[in-house]
Structures are given as structure tokens and as C-alpha cells.
C-alpha positions as CSV (number, residue, x, y, z in Angstrom):
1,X,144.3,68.8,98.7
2,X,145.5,72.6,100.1
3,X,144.6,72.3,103.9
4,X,144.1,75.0,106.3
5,X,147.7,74.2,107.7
6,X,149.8,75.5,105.1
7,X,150.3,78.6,102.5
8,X,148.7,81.0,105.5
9,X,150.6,83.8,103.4
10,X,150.2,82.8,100.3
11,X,148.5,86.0,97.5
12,X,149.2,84.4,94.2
13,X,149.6,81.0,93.5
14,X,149.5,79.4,89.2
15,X,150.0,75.5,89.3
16,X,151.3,75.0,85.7
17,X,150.9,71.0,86.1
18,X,147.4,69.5,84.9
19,X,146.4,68.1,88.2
20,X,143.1,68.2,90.1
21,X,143.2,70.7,93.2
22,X,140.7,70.7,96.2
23,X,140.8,73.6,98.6
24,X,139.7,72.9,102.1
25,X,138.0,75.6,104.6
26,X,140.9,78.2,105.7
27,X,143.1,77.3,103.1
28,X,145.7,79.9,102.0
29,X,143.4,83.0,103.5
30,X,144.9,85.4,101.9
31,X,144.6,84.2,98.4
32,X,144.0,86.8,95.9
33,X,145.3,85.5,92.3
34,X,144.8,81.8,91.3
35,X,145.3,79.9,87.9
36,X,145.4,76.1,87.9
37,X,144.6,73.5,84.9
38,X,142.0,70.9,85.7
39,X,141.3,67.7,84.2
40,X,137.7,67.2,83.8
41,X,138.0,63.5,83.0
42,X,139.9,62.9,86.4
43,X,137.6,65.0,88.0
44,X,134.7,62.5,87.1
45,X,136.5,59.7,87.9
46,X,137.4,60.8,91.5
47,X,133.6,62.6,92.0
48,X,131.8,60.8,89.9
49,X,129.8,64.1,89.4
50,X,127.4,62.4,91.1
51,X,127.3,64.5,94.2
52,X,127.4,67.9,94.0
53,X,131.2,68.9,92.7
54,X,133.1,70.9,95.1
55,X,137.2,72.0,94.5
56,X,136.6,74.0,98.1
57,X,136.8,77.5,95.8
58,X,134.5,78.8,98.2
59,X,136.5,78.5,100.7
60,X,139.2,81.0,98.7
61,X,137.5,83.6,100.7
62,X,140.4,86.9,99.9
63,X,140.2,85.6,96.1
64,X,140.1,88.4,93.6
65,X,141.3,86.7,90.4
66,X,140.3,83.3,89.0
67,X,141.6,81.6,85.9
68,X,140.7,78.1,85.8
69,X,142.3,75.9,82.1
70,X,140.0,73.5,81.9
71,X,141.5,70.0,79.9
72,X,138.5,68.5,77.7
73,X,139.8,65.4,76.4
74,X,137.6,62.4,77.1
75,X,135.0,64.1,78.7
76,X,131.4,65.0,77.9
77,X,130.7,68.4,76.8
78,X,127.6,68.1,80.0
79,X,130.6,67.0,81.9
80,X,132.8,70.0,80.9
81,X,129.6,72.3,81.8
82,X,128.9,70.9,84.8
83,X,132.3,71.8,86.1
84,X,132.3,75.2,85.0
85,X,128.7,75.7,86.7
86,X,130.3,74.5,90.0
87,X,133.3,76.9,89.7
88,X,131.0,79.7,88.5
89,X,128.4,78.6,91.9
90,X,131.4,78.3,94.0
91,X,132.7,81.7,92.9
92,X,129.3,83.5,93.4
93,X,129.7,82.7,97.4
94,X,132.7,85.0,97.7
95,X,133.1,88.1,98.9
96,X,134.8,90.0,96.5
97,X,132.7,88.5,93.6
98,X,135.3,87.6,91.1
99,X,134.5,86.6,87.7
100,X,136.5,83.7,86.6
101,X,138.0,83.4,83.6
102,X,137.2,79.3,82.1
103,X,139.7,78.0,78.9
104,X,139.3,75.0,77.4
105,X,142.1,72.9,76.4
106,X,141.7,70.2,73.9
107,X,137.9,70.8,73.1
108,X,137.8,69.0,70.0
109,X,138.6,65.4,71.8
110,X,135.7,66.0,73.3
111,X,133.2,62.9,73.6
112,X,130.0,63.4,72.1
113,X,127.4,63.6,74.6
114,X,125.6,60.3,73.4
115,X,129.1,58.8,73.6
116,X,130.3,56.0,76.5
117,X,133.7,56.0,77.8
């Protein structure tokens, strides 16, 4: 979690490590670049993705570049969709409109959708 306290400088930040990052309102203001890996099956856990999924992207408000790796193993492909929708919602709310750019990682270990974990 990236709190309003810290990284007030901060224009380009890529966090190489597969880890799940949540960005709280007035984090790192000036913000422009930002690449992280996400872990969609951690994601679940934590959320659930029963409530509506927020990483605090919207908050990102000087963001101008978005690359998001997203990490596929053992989740559902609606899962894997799910989280891209939020980061594409999220992303729609900022100012300077960026288009992020989504990767998959490991697609093929995918679950099927009918499939329980």
C-alpha cells in the first residue's frame, strides 16, 4: 500500500517484483510513468472480486504512462478480465487519459472458466 506520506517526488516508478500494489488518495502526485506486475490470483484472494476492485489507480492523478503485467496462473479468464476492466475504469477517471498498456503472463495456466480452484 503507497500512502499519501511518501514518494511526494516520485515521476517514474517499475516494480519488477510480482506483488499486488494499492495506491491510496495523494499518493506519489507527481507520478507520470508506472509499470508493475500483478497477480490476479492474489488479487482475488485478498478482494475477493466481490466488491468493486480498486488498486487506488485513480488516485495516480499526474499519470501519463501505464503498463500493468498482469500474472494469469490460477485464475479465471472472467477473473483476468475483470481486473483489466477495473484498471481500464480506473484509468478513464484521470486527467491526462492514458491508455494502459495490459500483458499477460502465463495465460495458458489459465483455469477454465467452469473450473473451481
Amino acid at each position: 500500500v503507497v500512502s499519501n506520506n511518501g514518494f511526494r517526488c516520485l515521476k517514474k516508478l517499475n516494480f519488477v517484483h510480482w506483488t499486488n500494489l494499492m495506491f491510496l488518495e495523494g499518493a506519489m502526485p507527481m507520478l507520470e510513468r508506472l509499470e508493475f506486475q500483478i497477480i490476479v490470483h492474489e488479487v482475488k484472494t485478498a478482494s475477493g472480486f466481490g466488491c468493486p476492485l480498486d488498486l487506488g489507480i485513480r488516485h495516480l492523478y499526474a499519470l501519463r504512462n501505464l503498463a500493468v503485467n498482469i500474472y494469469c496462473e490460477c485464475a479465471r479468464v472472467e477473473e483476468v478480465e475483470a481486473l483489466e476492466a477495473a484498471i481500464q475504469a480506473a484509468v478513464s477517471m484521470l486527467p491526462n487519459s492514458p491508455t494502459p498498456t495490459l500483458r499477460r503472463f502465463r495465460e495458458p495456466e489459465m483455469l477454465a472458466d467452469d473450473a473451481e480452484q
